[in-house]
Backbone of each chain as ProteinMPNN parsed JSONL, in Angstrom:
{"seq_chain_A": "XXXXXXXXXXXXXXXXXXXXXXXXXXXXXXXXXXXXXXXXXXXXXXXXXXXXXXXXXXXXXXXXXXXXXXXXXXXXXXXXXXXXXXXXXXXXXXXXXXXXXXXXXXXXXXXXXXXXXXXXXXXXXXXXXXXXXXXXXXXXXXXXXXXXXXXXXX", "coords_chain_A": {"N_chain_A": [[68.344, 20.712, -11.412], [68.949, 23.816, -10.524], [71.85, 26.694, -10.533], [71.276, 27.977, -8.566], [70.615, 26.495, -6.367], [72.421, 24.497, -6.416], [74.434, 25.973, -5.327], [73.422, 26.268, -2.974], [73.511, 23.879, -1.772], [76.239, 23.128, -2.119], [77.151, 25.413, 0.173], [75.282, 23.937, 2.12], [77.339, 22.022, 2.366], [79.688, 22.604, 2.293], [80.537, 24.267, 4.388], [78.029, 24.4, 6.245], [77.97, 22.06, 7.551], [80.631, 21.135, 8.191], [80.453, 22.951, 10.617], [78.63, 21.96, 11.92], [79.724, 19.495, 12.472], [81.735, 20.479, 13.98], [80.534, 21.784, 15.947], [79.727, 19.328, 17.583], [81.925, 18.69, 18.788], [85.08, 19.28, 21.089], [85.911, 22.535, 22.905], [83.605, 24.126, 24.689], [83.599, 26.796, 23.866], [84.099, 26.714, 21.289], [81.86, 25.356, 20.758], [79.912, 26.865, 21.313], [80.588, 28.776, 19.608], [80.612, 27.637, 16.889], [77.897, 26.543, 16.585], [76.87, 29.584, 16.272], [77.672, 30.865, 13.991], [76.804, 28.173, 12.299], [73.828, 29.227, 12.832], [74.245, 31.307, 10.937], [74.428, 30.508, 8.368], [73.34, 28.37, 7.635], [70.635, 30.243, 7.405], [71.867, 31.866, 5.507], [71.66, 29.696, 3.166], [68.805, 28.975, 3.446], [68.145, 31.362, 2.321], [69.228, 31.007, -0.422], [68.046, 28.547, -1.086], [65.124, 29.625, -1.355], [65.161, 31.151, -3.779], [66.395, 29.544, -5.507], [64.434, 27.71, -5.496], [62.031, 29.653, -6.374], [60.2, 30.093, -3.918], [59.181, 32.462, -2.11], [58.577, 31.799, 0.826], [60.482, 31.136, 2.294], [62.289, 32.706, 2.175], [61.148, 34.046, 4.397], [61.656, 31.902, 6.878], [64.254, 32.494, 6.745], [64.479, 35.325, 7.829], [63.515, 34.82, 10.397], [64.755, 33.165, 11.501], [67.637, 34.495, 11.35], [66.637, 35.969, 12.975], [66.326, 35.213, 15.757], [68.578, 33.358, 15.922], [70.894, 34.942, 17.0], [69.768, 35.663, 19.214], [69.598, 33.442, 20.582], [72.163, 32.519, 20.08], [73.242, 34.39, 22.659], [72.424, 33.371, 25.031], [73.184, 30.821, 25.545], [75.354, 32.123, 25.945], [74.951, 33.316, 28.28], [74.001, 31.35, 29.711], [76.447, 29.708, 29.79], [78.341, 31.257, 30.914], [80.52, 30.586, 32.873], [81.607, 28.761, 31.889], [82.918, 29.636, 29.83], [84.341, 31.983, 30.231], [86.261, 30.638, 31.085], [87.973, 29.703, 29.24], [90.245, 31.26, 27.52], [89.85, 32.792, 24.245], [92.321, 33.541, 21.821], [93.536, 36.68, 19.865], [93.32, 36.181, 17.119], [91.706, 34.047, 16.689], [89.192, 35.002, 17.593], [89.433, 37.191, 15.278], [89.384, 35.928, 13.033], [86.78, 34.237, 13.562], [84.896, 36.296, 13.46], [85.225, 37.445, 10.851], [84.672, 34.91, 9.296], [81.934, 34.699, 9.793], [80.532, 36.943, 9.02], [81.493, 37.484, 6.463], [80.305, 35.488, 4.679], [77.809, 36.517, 4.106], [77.153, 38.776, 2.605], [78.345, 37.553, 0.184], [76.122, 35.859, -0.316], [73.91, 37.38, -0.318], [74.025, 39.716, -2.123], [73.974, 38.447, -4.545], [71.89, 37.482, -4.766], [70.101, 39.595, -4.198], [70.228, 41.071, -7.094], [68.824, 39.212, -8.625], [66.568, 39.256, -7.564], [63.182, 40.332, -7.422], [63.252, 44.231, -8.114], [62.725, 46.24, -5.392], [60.498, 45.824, -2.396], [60.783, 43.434, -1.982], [64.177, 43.198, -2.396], [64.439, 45.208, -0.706], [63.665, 44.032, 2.133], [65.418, 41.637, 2.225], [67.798, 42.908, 2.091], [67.466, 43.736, 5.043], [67.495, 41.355, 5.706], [69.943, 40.759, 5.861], [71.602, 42.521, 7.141], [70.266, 41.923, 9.924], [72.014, 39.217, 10.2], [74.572, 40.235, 9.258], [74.5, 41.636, 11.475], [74.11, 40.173, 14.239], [75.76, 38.108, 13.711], [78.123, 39.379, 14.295], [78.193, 40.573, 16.655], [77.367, 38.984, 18.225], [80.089, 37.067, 18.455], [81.771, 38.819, 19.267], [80.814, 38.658, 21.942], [81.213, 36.314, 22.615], [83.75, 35.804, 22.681], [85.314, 37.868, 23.778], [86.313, 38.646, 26.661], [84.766, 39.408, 29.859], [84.587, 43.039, 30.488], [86.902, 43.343, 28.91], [88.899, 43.512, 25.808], [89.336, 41.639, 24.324], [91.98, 41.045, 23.469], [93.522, 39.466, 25.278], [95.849, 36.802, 25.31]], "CA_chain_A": [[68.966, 21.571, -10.378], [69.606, 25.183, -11.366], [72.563, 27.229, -10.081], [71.126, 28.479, -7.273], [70.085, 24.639, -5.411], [73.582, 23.729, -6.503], [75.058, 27.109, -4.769], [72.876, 26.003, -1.866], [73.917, 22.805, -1.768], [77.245, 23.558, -1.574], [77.257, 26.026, 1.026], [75.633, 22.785, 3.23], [77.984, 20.755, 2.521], [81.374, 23.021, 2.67], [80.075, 25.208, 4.923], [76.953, 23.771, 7.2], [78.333, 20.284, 7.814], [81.749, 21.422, 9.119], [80.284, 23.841, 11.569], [77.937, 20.975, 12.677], [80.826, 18.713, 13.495], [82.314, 21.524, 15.188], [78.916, 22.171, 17.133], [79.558, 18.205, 18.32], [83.621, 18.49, 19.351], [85.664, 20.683, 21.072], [85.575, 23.106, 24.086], [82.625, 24.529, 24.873], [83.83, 28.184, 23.221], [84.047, 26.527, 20.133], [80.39, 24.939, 20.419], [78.84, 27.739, 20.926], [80.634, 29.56, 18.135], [80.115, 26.858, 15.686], [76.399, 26.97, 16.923], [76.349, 30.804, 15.635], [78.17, 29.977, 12.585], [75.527, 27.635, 11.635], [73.208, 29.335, 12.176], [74.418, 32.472, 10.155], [74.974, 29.799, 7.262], [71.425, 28.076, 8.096], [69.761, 31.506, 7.125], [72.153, 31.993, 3.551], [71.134, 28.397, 2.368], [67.838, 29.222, 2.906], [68.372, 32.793, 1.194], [69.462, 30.722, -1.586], [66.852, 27.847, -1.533], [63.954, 30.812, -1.763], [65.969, 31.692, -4.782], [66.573, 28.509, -6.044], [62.585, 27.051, -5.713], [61.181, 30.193, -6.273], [59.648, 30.237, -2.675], [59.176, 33.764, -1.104], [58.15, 31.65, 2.058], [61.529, 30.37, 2.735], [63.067, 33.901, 2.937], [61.023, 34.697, 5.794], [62.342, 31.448, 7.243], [65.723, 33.164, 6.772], [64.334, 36.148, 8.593], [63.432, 34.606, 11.514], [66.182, 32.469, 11.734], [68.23, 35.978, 11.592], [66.159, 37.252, 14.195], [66.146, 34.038, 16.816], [70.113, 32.656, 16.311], [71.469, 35.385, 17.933], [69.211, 35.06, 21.06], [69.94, 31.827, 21.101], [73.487, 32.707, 20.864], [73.691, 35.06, 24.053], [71.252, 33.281, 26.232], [73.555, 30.159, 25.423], [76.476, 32.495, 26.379], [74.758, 34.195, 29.287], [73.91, 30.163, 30.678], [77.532, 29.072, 29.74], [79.386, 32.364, 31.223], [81.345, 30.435, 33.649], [82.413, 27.786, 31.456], [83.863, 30.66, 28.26], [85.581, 32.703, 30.87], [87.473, 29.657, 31.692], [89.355, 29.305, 28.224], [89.706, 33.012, 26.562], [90.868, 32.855, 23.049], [93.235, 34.108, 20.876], [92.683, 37.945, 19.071], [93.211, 35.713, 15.823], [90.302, 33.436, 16.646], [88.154, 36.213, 17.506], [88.806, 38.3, 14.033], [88.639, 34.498, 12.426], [85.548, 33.921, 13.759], [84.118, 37.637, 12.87], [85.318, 37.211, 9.455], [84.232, 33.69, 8.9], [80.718, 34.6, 10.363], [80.273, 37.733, 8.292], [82.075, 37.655, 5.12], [79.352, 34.96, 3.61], [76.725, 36.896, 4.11], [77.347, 39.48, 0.885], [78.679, 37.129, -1.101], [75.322, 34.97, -1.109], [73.125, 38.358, -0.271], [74.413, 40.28, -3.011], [73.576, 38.073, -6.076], [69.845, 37.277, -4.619], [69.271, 40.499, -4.351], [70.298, 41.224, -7.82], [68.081, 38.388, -9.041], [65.15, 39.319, -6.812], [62.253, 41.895, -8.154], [63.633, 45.094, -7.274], [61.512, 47.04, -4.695], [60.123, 45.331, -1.239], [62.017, 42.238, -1.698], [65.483, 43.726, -2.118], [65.059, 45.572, 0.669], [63.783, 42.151, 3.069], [66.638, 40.672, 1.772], [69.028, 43.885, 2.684], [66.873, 44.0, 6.066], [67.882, 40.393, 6.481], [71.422, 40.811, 5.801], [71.715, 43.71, 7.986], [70.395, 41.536, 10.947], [72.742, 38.278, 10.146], [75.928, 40.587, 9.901], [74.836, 42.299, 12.965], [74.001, 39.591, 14.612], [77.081, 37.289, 14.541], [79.638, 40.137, 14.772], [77.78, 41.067, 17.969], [77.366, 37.092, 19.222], [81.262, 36.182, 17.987], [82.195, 39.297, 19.943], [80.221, 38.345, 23.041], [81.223, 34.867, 22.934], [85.612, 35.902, 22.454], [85.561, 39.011, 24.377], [86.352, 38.429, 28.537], [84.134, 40.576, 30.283], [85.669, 43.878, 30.632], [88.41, 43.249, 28.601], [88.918, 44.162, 24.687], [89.533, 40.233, 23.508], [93.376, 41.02, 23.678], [94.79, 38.602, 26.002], [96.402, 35.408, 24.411]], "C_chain_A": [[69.563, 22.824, -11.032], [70.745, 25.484, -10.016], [72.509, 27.601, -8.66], [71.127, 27.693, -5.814], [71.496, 24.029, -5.439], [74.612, 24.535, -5.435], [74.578, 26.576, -3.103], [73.448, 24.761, -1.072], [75.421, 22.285, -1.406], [77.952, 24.206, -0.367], [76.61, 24.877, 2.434], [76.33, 22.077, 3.4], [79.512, 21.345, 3.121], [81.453, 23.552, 4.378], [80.008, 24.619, 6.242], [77.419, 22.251, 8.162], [79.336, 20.58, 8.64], [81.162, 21.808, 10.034], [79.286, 22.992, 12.433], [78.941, 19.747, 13.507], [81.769, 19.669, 14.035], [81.268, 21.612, 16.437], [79.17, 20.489, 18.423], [80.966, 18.057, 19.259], [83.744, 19.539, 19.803], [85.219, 21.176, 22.656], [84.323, 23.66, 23.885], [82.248, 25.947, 24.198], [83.358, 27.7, 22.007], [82.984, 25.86, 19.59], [79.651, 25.684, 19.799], [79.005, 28.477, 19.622], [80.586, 28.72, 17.048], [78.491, 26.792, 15.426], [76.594, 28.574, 15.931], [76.825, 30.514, 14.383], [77.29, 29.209, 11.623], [74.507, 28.105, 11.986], [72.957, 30.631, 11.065], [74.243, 31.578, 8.459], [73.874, 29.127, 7.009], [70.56, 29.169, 7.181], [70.473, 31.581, 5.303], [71.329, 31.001, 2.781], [69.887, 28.69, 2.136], [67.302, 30.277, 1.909], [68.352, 31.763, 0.019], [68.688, 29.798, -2.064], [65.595, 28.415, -2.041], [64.343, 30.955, -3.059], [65.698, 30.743, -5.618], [64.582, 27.864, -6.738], [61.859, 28.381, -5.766], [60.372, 30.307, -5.313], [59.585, 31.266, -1.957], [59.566, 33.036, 0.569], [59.427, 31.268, 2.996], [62.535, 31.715, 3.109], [62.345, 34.09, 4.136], [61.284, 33.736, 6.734], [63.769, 31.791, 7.927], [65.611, 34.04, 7.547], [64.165, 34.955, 9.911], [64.386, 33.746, 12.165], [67.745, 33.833, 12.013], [67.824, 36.704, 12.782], [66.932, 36.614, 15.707], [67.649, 33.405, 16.455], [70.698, 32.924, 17.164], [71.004, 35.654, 18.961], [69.344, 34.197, 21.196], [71.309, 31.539, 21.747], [73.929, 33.405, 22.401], [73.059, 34.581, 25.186], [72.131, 31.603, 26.43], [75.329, 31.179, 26.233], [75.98, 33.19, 27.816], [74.323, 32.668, 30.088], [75.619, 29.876, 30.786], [78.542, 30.068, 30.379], [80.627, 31.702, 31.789], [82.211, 29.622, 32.598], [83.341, 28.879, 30.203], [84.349, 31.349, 29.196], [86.52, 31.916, 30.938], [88.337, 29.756, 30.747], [89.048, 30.729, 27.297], [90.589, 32.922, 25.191], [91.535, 33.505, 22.548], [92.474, 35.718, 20.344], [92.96, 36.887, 17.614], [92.149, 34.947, 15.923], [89.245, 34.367, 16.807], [88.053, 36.811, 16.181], [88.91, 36.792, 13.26], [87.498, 34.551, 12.465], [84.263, 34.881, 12.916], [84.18, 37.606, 11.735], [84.539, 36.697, 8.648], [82.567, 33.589, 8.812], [79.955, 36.273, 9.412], [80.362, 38.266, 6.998], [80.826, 36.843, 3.856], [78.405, 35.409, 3.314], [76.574, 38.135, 2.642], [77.447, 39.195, 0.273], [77.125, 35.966, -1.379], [73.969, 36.181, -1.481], [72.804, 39.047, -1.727], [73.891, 39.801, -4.718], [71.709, 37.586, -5.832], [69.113, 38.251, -4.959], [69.752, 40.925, -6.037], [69.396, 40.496, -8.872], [66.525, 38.518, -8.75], [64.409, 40.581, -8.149], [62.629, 43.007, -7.383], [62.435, 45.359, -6.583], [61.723, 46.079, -3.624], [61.251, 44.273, -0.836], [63.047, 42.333, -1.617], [65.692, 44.286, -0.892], [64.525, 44.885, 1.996], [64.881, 41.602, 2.999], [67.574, 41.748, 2.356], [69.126, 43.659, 4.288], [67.563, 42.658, 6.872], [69.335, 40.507, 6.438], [71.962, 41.355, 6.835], [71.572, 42.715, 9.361], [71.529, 40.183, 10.893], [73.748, 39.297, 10.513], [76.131, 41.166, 11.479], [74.613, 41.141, 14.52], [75.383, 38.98, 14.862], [78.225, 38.454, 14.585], [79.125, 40.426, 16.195], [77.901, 39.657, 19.108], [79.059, 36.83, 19.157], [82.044, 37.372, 19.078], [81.912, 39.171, 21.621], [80.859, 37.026, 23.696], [83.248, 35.068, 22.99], [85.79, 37.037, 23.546], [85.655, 39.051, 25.937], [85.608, 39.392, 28.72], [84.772, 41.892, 30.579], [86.925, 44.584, 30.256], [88.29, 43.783, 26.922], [89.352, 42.891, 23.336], [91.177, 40.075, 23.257], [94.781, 39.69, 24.346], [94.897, 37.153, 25.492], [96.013, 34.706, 25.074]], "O_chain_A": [[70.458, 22.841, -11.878], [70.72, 24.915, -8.925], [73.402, 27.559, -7.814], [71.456, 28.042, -4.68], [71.796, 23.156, -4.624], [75.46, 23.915, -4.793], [75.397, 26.541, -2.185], [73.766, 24.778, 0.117], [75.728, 21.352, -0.663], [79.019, 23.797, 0.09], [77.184, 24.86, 3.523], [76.303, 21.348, 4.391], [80.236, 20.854, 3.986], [82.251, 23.239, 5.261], [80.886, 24.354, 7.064], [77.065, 21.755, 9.231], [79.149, 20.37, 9.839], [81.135, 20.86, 10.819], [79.126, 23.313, 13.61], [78.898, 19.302, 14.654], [82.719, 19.173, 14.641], [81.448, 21.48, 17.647], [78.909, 20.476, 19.626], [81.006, 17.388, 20.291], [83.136, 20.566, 19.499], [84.488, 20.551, 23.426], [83.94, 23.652, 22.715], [81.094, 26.313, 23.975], [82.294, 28.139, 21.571], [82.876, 25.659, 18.38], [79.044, 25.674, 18.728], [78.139, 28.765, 18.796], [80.489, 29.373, 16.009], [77.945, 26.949, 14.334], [76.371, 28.438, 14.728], [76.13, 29.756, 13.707], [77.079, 29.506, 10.447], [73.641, 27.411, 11.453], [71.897, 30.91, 10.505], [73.917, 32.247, 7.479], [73.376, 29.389, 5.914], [69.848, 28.751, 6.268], [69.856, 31.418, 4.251], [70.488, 31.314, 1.938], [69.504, 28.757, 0.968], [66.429, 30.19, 1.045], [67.262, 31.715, -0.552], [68.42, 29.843, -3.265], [64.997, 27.894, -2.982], [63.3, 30.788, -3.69], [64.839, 30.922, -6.482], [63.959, 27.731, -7.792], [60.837, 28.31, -5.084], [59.349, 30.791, -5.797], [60.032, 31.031, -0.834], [60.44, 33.451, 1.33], [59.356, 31.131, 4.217], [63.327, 31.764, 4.05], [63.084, 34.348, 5.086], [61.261, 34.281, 7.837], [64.246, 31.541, 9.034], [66.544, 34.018, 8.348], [65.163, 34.257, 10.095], [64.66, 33.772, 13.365], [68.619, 33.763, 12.877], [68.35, 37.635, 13.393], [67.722, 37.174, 16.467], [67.68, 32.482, 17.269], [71.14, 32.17, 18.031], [71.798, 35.949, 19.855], [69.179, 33.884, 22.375], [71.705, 30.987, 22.774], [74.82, 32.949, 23.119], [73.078, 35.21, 26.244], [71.794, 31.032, 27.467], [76.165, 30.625, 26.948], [76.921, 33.639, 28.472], [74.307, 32.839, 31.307], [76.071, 29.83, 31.93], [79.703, 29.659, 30.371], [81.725, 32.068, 31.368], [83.419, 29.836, 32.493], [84.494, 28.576, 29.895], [85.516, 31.382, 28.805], [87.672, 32.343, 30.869], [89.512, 29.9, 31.083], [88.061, 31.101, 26.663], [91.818, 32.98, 25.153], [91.298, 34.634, 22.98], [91.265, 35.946, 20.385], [92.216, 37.479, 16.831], [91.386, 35.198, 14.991], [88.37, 34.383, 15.941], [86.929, 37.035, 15.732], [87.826, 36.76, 12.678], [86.92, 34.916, 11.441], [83.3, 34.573, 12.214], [83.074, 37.749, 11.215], [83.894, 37.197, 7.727], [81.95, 32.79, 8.108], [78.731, 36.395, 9.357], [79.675, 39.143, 6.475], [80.517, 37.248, 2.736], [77.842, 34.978, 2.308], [75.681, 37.999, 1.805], [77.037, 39.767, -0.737], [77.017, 35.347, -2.438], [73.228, 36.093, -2.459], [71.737, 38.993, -2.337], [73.576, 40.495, -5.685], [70.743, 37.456, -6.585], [68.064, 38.268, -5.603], [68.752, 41.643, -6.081], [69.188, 41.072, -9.94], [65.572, 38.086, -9.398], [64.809, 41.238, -9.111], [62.459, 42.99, -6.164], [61.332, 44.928, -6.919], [62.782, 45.452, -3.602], [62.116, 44.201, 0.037], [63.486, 41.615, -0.718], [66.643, 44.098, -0.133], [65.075, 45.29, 3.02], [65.271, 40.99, 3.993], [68.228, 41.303, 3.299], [70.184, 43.465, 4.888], [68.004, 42.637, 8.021], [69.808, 40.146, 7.515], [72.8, 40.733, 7.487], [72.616, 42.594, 10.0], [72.068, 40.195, 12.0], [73.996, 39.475, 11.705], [77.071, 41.215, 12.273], [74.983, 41.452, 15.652], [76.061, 39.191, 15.867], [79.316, 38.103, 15.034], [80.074, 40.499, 16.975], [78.33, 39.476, 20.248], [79.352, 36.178, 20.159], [82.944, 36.888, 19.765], [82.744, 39.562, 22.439], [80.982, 36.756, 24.891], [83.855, 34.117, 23.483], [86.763, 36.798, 24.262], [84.734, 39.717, 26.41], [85.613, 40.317, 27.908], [85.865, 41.656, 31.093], [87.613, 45.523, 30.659], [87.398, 44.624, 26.807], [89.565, 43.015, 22.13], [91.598, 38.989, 22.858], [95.931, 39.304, 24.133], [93.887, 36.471, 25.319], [96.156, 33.504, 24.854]]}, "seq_chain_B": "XXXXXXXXXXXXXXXXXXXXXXXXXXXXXXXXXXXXXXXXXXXXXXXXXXXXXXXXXX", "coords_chain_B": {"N_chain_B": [[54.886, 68.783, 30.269], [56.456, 68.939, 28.023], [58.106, 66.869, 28.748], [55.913, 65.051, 27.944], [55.004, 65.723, 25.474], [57.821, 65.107, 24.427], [57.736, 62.048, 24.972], [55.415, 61.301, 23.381], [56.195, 62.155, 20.892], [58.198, 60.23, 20.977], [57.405, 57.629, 20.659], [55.897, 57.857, 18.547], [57.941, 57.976, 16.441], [58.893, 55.553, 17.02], [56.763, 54.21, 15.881], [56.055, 55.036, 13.538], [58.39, 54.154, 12.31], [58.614, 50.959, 12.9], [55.947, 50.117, 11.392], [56.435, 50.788, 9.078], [59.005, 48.619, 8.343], [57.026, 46.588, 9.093], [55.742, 46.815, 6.723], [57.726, 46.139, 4.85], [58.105, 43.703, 5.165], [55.588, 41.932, 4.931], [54.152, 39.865, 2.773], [51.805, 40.511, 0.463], [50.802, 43.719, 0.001], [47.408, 44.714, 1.711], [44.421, 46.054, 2.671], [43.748, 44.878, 5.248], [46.24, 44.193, 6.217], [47.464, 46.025, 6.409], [46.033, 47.845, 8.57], [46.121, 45.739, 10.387], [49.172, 45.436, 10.65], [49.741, 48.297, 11.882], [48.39, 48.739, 13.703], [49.431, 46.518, 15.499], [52.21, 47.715, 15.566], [52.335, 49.683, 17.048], [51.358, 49.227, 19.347], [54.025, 47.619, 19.85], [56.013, 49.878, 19.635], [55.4, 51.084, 22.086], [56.392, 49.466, 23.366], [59.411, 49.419, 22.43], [59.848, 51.944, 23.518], [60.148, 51.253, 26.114], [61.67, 49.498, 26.41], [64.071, 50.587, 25.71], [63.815, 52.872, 27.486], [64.096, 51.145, 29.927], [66.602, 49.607, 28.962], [68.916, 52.13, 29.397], [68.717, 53.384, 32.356], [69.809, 50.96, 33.32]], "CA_chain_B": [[54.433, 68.948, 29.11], [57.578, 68.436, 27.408], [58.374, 65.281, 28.787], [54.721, 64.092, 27.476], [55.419, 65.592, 24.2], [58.891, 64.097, 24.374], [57.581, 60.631, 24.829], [54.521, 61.136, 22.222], [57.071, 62.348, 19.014], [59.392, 58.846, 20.856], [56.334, 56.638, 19.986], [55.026, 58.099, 17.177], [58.877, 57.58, 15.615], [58.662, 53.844, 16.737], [55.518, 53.772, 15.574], [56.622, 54.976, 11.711], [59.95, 52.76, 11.674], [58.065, 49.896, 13.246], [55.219, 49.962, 10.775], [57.621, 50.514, 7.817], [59.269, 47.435, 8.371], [56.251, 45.666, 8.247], [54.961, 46.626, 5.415], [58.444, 45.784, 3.757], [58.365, 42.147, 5.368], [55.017, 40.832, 4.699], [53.75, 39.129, 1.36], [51.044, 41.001, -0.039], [50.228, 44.94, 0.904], [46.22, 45.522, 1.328], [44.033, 47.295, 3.446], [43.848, 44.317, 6.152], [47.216, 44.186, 6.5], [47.869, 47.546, 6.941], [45.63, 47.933, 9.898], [46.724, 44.974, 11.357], [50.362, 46.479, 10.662], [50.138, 50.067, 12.081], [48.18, 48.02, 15.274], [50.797, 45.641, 16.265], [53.362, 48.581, 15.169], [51.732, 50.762, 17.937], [51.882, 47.852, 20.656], [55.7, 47.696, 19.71], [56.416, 51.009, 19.945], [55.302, 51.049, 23.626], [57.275, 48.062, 24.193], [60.143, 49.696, 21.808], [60.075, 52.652, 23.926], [59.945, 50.793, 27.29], [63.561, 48.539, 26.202], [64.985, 51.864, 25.854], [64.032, 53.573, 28.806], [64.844, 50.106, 30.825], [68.577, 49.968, 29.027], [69.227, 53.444, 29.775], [68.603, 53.266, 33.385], [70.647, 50.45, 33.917]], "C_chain_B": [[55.499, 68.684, 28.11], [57.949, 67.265, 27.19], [57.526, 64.836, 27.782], [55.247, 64.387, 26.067], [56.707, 64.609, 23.534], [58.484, 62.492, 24.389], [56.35, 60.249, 23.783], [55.474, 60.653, 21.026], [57.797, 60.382, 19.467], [58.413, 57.777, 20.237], [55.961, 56.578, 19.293], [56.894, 57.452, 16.169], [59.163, 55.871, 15.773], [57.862, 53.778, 15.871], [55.995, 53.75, 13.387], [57.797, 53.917, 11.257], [59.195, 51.432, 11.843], [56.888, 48.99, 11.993], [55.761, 49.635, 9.226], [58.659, 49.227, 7.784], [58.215, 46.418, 8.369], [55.674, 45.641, 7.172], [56.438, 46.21, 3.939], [58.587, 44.16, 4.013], [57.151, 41.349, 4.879], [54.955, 40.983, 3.045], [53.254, 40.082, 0.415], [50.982, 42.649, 0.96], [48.869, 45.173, 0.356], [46.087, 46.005, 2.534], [43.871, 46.541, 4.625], [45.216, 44.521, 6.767], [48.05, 45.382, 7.134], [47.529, 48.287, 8.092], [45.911, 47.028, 10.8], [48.445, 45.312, 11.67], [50.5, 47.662, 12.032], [49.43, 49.346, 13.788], [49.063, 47.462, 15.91], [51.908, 46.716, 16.323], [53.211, 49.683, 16.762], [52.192, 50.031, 19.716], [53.294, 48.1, 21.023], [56.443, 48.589, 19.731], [56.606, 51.61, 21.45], [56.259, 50.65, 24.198], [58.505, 49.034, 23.613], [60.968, 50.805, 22.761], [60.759, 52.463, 25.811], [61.469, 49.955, 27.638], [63.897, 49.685, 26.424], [65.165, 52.249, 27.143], [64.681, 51.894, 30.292], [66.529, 50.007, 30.432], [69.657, 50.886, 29.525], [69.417, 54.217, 30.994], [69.405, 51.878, 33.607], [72.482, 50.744, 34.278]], "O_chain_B": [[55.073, 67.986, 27.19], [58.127, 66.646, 26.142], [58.008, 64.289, 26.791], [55.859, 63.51, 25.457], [56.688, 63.78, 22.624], [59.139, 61.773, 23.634], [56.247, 59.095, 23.367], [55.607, 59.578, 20.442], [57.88, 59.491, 18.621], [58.801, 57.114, 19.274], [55.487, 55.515, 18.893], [56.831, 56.551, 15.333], [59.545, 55.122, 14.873], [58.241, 53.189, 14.858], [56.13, 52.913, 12.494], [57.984, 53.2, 10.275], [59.152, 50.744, 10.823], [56.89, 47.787, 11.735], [55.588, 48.662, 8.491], [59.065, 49.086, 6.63], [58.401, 45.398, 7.706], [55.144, 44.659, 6.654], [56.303, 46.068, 2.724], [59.113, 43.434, 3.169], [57.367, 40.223, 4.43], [55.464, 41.826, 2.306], [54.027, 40.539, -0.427], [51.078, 42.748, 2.184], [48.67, 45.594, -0.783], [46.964, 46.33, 3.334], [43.786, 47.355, 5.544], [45.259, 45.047, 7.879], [48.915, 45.522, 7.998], [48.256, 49.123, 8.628], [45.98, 47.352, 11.986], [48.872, 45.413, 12.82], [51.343, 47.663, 12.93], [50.03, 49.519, 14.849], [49.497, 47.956, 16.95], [52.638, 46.564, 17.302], [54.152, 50.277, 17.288], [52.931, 50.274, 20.67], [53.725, 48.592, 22.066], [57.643, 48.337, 19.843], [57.515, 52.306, 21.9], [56.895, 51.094, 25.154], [58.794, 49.743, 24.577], [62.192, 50.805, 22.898], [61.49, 53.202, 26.469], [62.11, 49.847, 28.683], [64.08, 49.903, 27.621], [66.171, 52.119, 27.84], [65.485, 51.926, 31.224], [67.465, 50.221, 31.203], [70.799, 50.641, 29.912], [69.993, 55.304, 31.032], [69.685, 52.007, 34.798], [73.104, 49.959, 34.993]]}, "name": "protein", "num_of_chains": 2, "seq": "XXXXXXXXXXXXXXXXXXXXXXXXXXXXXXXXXXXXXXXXXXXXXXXXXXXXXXXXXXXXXXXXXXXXXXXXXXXXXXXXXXXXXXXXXXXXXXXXXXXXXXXXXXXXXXXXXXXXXXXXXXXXXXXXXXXXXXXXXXXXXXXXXXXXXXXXXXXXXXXXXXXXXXXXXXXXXXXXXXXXXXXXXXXXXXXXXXXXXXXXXXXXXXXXXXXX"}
């Protein structure tokens, strides 16, 4: 097991696992955003398994998993509307969430692409980054944000 | 005439971003790929152009 399978490995277990027994408990807010969560964290692991096994094929895994979470997420928030208006969270769970859902993504991005062959692949790998962060800051804001409103009210 | 031009240059600039992303996503770059590329890229540009003008109007 090199560094990278162990890095991976880690990130399912600290990571992936929590956000799966979150996905199973809880209000319905906190499904869905454990749902995006994993699968923002879904997509690193595999970043880092490609890495790890030498597998190109597993980054584009990661892509499409980047592409398809966050439709999953809003089409999951655009069935569930009634039920996430009902309980509106906190502005600290909201920039939690945004944080939590964007912050990993550089720190596993960042050393792949440094490892990768520069050229094409660095910038797939940027390309995917780019859609993960934009992705769950856009889903975590969708999913905290009352309609209309600015995610403000306690 | 404007318009038309106006919606040519909008397709033709899908058409270059569209294509340029595939040729940074797939595997290998040859000369199959590249026409199958700049084809699908062309498709998607339509469509690319067609989200827009549907968002934009709502």
């Amino acid at each position: 097991m090199n560094g990278w399978l162990a890095a991976a490995c880690a990130l399912l277990l600290v990571g992936f696992l929590p956000t799966l027994l979150a996905m199973c408990t809880g209000s319905v807010r906190r499904r869905v955003l454990a749902q995006n969560l994993a699968t923002v964290l879904a997509a690193l692991a595999l970043l880092l398994l490609s890495q790890g096994w030498a597998r190109s094929s597993y980054t584009d895994m990661a892509l499409v998993l980047a592409v398809l979470g966050p439709v999953g997420t809003l089409i999951y928030e655009r069935l569930l509307g009634e039920e996430l208006r009902a309980d509106r969270p906190s502005r600290r769970v909201t920039r939690t969430m945004t944080v939590l859902s964007v912050a990993p993504v550089p720190v596993v991005v960042v050393p792949v692409c440094v490892a990768a062959t520069p050229g094409r692949t660095t910038l797939k790998l940027l390309f995917i980054a780019g859609l993960l962060v934009a992705g769950s800051a856009l889903c975590t804001r969708a999913l905290t944000t009352p309609p209309g409103g600015d995610g403000s009210h306690g | 005439m404007v318009r038309r031009l106006a919606a040519a240059a909008e397709v033709a600039a899908w058409w270059v971003v569209l294509t340029g992303l595939w040729l940074v996503l797939i595997q290998s770059v040859d000369t199959l790929e590249c026409g199958v590329g700049a084809s699908a890229a062309l498709f998607a540009a339509y469509g690319g152009r067609a989200a827009r003008r549907a968002a934009v109007r709502r």
